[in-house]
C-alpha positions as CSV (number, residue, x, y, z in Angstrom):
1,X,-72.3,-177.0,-11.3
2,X,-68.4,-176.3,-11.0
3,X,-69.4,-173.0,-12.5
4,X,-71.3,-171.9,-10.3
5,X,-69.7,-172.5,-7.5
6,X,-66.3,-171.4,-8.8
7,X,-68.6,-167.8,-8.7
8,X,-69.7,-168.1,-5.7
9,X,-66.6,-168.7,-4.3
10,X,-65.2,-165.8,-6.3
11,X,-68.2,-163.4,-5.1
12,X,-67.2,-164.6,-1.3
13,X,-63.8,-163.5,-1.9
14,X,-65.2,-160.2,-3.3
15,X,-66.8,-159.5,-0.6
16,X,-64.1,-160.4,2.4
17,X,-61.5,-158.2,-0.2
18,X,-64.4,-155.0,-0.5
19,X,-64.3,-155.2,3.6
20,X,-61.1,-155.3,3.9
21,X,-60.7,-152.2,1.9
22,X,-63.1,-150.2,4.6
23,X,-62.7,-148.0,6.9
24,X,-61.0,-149.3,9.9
25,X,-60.8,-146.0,11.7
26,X,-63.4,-146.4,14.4
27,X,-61.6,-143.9,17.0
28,X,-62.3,-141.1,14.5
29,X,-66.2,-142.9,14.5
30,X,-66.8,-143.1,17.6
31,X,-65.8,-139.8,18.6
32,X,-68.0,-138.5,15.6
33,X,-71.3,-140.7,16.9
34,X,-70.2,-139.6,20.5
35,X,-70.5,-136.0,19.9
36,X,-74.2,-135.1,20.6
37,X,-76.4,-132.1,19.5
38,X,-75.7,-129.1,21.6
39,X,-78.1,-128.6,24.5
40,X,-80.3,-124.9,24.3
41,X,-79.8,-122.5,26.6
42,X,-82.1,-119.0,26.9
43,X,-80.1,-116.6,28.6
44,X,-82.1,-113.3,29.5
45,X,-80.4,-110.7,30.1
46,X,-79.6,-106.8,30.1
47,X,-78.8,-104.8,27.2
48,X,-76.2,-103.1,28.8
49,X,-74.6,-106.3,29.6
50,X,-75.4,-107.3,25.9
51,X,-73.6,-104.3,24.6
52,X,-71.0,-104.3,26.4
53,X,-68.8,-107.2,24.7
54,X,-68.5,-109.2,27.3
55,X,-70.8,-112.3,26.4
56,X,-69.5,-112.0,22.8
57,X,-66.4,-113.3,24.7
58,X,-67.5,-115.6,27.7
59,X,-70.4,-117.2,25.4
60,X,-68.3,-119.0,22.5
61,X,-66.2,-120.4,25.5
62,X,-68.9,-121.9,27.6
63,X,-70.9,-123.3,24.6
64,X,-67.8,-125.4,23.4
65,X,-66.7,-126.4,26.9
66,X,-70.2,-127.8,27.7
67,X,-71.7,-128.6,24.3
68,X,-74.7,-126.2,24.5
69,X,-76.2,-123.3,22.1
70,X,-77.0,-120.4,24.3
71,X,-79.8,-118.2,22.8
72,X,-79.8,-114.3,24.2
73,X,-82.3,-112.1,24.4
74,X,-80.9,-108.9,25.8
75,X,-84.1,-106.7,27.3
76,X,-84.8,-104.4,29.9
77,X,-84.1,-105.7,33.9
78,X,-87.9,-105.5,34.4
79,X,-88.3,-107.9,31.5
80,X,-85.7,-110.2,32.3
81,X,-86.1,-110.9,35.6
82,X,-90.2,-111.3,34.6
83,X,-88.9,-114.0,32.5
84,X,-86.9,-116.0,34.7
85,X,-90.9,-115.8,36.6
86,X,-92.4,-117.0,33.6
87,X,-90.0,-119.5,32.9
88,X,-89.1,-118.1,29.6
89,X,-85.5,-118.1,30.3
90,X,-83.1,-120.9,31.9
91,X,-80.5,-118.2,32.8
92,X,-81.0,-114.5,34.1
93,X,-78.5,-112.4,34.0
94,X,-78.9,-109.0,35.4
95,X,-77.7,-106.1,37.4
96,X,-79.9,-104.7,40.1
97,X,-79.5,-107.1,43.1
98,X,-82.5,-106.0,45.0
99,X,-85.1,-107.3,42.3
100,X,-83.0,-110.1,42.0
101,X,-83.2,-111.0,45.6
102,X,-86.6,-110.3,45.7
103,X,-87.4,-112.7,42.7
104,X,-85.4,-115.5,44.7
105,X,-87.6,-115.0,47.6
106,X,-91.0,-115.6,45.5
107,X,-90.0,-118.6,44.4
């Protein structure tokens, strides 16, 4: 009997020693659990506007400040815009004001 519970008293001990030994750094944790999946975003927009650099710089910006993936298709301004009316596309992004004024009034 003294046996036994000299092992279970040993196996007790094990265990408080094995958590001791853990990892105690729950900032780093927490800030790991915290970060969630980025958000998806479809942004239509131009070719021209594809083409010409700029989203290669704006895009990485905004996706790490607000913790979404932005997907773009770059198409014609026809296309686009008849994608925001579709609802194909969360963001439009375009250059020819009337049609874009226009598409504000249908809706």
């Amino acid at each position: 009997m003294l046996k036994y519970r000299y092992l279970a008293t040993l196996f007790v001990f094990t265990l408080l020693f094995l958590a001791a030994c853990g990892n105690t750094n729950t900032d780093q944790a927490d800030a790991t659990e915290k970060k969630a999946e980025p958000a998806e975003l479809i942004l239509a927009t131009t070719t021209s506007t594809q083409d010409s650099g700029l989203l290669d710089v704006l895009l990485p910006i905004f996706e790490e400040e607000n913790n979404v993936k932005v997907k773009t298709i770059a198409v014609g301004t026809g296309q686009a815009l008849e994608m925001g009316v579709k609802g194909e596309a969360d963001v439009l992004l375009a250059h020819a004001p009337k049609s874009e004024e226009e598409l504000g009034h249908k809706r």
